[in-house]
C-alpha positions in Angstrom: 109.4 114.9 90.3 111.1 112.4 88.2 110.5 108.7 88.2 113.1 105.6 87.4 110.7 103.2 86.4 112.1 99.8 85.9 111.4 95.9 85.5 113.5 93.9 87.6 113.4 89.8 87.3 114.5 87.3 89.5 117.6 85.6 88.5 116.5 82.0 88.9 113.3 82.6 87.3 113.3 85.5 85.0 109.5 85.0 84.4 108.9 86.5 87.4 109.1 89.9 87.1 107.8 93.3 89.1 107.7 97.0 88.2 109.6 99.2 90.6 110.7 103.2 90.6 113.2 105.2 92.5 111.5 108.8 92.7 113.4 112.0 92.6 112.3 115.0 93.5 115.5 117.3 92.5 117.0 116.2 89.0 115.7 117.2 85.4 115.0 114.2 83.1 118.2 114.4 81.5 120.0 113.7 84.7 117.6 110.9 85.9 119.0 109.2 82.6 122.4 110.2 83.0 122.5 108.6 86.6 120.2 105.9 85.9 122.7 102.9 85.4 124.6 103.9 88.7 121.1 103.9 90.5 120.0 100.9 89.4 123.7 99.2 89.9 123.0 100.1 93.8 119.3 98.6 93.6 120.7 95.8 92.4 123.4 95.4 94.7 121.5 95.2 97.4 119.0 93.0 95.8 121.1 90.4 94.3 118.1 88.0 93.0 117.1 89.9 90.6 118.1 91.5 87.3 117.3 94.9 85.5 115.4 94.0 82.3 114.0 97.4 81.3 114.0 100.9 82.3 112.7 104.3 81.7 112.9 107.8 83.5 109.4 110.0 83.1 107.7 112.6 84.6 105.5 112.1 87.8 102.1 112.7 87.2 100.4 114.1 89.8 96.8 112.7 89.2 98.7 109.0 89.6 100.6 109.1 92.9 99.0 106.7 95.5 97.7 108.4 98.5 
């Protein structure tokens, strides 16, 4: 599996930030970063207070997925 990991700030106060991720269970890591900026462009379309300050694809690590 293959995380989008990404920082995403609210517009009006861009101190405020939280971490978010888009998993993928079918893509390699080069597509996650091929198709990362259209992803993202949908997460932020339908969540139009806040802004993409940083982003990263990786792989899922087993040991770290919540339960």
């Amino acid at each position: 599996m293959i995380e989008l990991l990404f920082v995403a700030c609210l517009a009006s106060a861009p101190e405020e930030c939280r971490e978010t991720s888009l998993v993928f269970t079918d893509v390699t890591p080069a597509a996650c970063l091929m198709g990362a900026q259209p992803e993202l462009a949908k997460w932020t379309n339908t969540h139009p207070n806040y802004q993409i300050r940083s982003w990263k694809c990786q792989q899922v690590s087993t040991t770290q997925m919540d339960i």
